[in-house]
N, C-alpha and C positions, 0 to 999 in steps of 0.2 A: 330446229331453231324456234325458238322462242318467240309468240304470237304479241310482240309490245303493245298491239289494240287492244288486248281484250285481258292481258295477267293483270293489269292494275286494276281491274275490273274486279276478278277473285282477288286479288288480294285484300280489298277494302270488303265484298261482302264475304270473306271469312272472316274479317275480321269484326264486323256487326257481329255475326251468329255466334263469336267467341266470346263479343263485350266485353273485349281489349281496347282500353282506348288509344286513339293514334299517337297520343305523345307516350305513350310506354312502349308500345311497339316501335315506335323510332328509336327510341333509347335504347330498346332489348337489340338492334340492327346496327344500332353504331351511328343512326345519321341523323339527321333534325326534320321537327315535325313540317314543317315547311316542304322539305323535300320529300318526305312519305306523302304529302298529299298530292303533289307533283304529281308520282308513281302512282296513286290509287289512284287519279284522271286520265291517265293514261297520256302524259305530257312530258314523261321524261322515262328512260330508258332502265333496265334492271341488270343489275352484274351480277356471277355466281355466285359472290360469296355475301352478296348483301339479300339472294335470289333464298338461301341457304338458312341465312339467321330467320328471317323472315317466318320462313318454314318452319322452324324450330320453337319459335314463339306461337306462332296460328296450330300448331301439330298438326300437323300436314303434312304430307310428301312433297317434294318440292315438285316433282311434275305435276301435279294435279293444279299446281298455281303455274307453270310455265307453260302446259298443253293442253288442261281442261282434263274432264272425262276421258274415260278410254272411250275411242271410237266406236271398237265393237258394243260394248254396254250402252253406249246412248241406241244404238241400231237395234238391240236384241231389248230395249228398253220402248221406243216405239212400234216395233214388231207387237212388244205381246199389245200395247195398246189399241193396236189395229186389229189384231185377233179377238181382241174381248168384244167388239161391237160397238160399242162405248162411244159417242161420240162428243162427250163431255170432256174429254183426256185434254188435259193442257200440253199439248205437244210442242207448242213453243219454247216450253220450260223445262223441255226432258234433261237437256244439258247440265243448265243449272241444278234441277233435281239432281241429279247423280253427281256433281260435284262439292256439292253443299252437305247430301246424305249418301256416299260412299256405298256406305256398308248398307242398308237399305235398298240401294239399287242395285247390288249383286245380287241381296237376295231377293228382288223379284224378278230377277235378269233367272236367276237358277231357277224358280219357279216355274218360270215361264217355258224355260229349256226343258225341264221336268215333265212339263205337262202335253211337249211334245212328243216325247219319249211314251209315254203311256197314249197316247193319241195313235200313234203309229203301232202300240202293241196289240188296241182296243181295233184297231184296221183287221189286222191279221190274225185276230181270234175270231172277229165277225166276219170276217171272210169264210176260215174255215166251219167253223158253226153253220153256219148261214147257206154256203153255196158248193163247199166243197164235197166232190165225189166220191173219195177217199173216207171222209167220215161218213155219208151216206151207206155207202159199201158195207163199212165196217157194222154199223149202227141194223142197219137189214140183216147182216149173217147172226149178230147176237139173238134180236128178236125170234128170225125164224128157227134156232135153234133153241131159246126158251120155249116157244111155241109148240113145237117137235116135242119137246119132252115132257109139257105138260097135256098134251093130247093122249099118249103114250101112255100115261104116268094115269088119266082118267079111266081108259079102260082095263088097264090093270084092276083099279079101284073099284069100278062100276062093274065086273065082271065076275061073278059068284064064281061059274065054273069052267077054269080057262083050261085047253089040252096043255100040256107040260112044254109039247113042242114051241105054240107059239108063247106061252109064258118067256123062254128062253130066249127067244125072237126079240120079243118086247123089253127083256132085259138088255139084249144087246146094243137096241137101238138107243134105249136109254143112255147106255154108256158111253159108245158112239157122239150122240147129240150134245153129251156130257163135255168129253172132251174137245169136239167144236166149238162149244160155248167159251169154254178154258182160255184155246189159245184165239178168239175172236175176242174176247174180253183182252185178254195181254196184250193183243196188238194194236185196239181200241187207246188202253191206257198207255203203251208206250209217245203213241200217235200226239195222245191231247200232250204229255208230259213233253213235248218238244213243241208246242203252240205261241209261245210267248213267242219265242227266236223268229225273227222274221224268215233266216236263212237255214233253217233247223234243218231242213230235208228239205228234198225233192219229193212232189209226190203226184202231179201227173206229167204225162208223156209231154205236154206244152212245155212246163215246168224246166222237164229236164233238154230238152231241146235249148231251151233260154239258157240255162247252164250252161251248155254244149257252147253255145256262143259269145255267152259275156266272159267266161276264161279264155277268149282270144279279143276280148274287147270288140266282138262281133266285125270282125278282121281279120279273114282269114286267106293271110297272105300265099296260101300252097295255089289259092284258085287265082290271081291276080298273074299270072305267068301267062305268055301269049299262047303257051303250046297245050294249057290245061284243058282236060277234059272230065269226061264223068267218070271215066277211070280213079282219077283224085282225089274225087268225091270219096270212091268208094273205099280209098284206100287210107281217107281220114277216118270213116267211120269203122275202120277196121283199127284203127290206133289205139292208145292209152283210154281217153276219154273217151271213145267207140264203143270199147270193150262193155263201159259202166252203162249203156243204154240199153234200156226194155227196148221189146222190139215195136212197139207203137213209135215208142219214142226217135226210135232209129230209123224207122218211115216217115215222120212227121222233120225229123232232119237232115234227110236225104234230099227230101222236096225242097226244103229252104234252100240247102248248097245247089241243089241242080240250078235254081234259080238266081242265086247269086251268081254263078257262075255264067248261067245267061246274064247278067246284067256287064259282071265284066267283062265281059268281052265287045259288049256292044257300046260300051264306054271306058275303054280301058285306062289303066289308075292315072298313069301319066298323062298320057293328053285330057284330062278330066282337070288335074291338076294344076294345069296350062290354065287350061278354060276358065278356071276360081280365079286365078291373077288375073285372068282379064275380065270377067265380070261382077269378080264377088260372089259371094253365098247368094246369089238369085236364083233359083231354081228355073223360072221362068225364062231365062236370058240363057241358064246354060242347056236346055232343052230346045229353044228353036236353037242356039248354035250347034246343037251336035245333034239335032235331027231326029231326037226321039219323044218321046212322052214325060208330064210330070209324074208320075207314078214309080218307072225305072230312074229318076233323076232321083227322086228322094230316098228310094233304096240305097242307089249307091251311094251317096251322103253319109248314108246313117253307117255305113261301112268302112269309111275312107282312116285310114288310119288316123288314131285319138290325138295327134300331136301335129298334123296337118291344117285342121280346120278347128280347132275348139269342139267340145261339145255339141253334138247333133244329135235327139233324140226322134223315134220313130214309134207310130203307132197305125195298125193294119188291123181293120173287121171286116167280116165278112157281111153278108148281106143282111142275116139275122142280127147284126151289132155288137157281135161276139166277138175281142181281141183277141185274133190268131197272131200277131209278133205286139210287140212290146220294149221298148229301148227307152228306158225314163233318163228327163233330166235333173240337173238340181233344181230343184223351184216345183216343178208337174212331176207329181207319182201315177203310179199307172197301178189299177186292183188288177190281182192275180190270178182273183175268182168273180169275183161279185159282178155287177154290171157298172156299165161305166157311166160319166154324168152324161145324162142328153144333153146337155147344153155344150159338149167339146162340137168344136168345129167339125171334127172327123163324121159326127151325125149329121150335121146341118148339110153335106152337099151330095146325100145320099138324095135327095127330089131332082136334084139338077148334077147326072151324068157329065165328065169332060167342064165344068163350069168351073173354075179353082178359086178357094175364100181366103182371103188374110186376117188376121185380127191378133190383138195383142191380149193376153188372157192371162189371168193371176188365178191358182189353186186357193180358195180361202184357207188360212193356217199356213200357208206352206211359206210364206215371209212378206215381203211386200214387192220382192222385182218381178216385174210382167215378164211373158215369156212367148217370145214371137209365132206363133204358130201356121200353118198353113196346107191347106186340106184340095184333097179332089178326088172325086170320084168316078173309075175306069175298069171298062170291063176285066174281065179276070181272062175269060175263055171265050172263043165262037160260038153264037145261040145255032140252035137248028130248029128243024122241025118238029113240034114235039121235045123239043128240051130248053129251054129259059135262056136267056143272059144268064152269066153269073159276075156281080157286081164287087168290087173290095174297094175300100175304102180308105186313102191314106193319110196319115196326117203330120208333116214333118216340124219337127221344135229346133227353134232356135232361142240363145242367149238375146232379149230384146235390143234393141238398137239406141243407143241415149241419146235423147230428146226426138226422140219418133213424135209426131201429134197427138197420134189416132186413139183412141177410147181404149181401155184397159175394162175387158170382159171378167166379173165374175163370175169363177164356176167352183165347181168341186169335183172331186174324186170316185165317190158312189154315193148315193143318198144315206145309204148307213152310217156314215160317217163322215157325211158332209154339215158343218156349220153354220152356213146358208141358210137363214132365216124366210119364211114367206116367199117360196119358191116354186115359180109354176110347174116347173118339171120335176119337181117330187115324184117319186113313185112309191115313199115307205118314207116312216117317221126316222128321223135321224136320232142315234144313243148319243151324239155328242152335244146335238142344240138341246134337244129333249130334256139332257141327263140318264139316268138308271133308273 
């Protein structure tokens, strides 16, 4: 339905920006100027076909005078302004901008999109550049097989009078080292040439575990049965997607399932499910009612079937600060390699064991809705004599709550590619505030 407050509004300032005067415009409409000025003050009401002429005269589309801008374009139009830093942006006027210049606000609406796009590619080649195993690996076997052959390759050189025997030796090792280099080179270059793709490959054993679970939507209903056991377990990873796991990978997701599998049981789905109608997504409220920790509470959250509760993402390190699981939402991405920002909550309650934080947290770049977060830190294992605590650290995301109070936390992602200007927890210059 058609906004009578505010169409006389555009209609009178397109018609300025056309320098149409209103008695032609009436006339082009069918009605008297009297009455057009009515409708441009917003004191008398607009019919289709007068809604239509109108339109036809200002060349315009008629909804851009019946509903304003498109919704999404004014959003992804203050978005990038809040990404640029900028805080000269007349944001008041975004609307009117994009209704007045159209076609100008697509194209910095596409820009903007664009430059998310390469944002998110520039993540994932810094990532692998920067932190990943896989290219180290690879980047080691070429050199030390260069190296190998030109050692090889010097006393050949350097040696006036060699026996035949080890002459032969040294040729073979050449050859040898020769084609190590070959296929370390090929698998180097296959590697980088799938780098753009965020989801090109799998390439370590975490990696593919996280695979392992996001193709059931980290939902795996075989263990949610009152009667399952590790048998289950075992009999998943003997499945289809079993089959495709190295075997790191298939110890590293055996432990996850054994662990899920402990948490359902000790909150199983139904009566879990119960417990959310009666408290809400409270993590805190459904742990004292059902007797157990925040820790197993937001595990099983992040589990609960995707169409039960909305969006739950999860994020778990270990005590060095390293993300062992990973369950991103929309709004907070999670690096795959790289380190993650000190400033997430999930660091902060690593001083203070069993203490749990809340706060509302916005990714810079990632749009403008906050995103509820909340963190605590609990043993992993029993210390002993001679062996530590060992500490993990969780940190459960929700979709923020509309009209919460509480302060909206900037953070970022990893410093490589954090936007975040004069930052005390820096640890490395970012390529994206920096530039190249």
């Amino acid at each position: 339905m058609a906004d009578q407050f505010t169409i006389g509004t555009r209609i009178r300032d397109r018609r300025l920006q056309t320098g149409i005067r209103q008695s032609a415009l009436a006339r082009h409409a069918g009605i008297s100027a009297s009455y057009l000025n009515l409708i441009e003050h917003n004191r008398r009401k607009i019919g289709g076909k007068t809604l239509l002429k109108l339109a036809e005269a200002l060349e315009v589309e008629p909804a851009l005078l019946s509903e304003g801008a498109d919704a999404a374009l004014v959003a992804t139009l203050q978005e990038a302004a809040a990404d640029s830093g900028r805080h000269d942006a007349d944001l008041d006027h975004t609307e009117e901008f994009a209704e007045r210049f159209p076609g100008w606000a697509r194209v910095l609406g596409a820009l903007h999109e664009r430059n998310q796009t390469l944002e998110r590619t520039v993540e994932t080649l810094t990532d692998r550049l920067s932190h990943d195993p896989f290219l180290a690996d690879s980047l080691h076997e070429v050199i030390s097989a260069v190296t190998s052959i030109r050692a090889t390759s010097s006393i050949l050189v350097d040696t006036e009078a060699l026996e035949p025997e080890w002459q032969a030796r040294f040729h073979r090792n050449i050859n040898e080292d020769s084609t190590r280099l070959t296929e370390g080179a090929q698998v180097l270059v296959r590697y980088l040439e799938g780098a753009a793709n965020r989801e090109a490959e799998v390439q370590s054993p975490q990696d593919e575990m996280h695979a392992f679970l996001a193709a059931r939507d980290f939902h795996v209903a075989e263990l949610e049965r009152a009667l399952a056991s590790p048998r289950d377990v075992d009999r998943l990873l003997q499945g289809t997607q079993g089959q495709a796991l190295s075997a790191p990978a298939r110890s590293l997701t055996r432990e996850m399932l054994l662990r899920y599998l402990d948490d359902a049981q000790a909150l199983p789905l139904r009566g879990l499910l119960a417990r959310i109608d009666d408290h809400g997504l409270r993590p805190d409220r459904l742990a004292e009612a059902s007797g157990t920790d925040l820790p197993r509470v937001f595990r099983r959250l992040a589990t609960l079937p995707p169409d039960s509760v909305g969006p739950v993402g999860l994020a778990i390190c270990d005590a060095s600060g390293s993300l062992v699981f990973r369950k991103p939402i929309a709004g907070f991405d999670m690096p795959r390699l790289a380190g993650a920002c000190a400033l997430w909550p999930l660091y902060q309650v690593m001083a203070q064991p069993n203490v749990p934080l809340r706060m509302r947290v916005r990714q810079a770049g990632r749009g403008d809705a906050p995103v509820l977060a909340m963190a605590v830190a609990g043993a992993a294992g029993p210390a002993g004599f001679g062996r530590p605590a060992l500490t993990r650290m969780h940190m459960l995301l929700l979709p923020d709550i509309p009209g919460d109070p509480g302060e909206v936390l900037e953070l970022g992602v990893s410093c490589r590619i954090c936007p975040l200007r004069d930052c005390a927890a820096r640890r490395e210059p970012s390529i994206i505030a920096e530039g190249f």
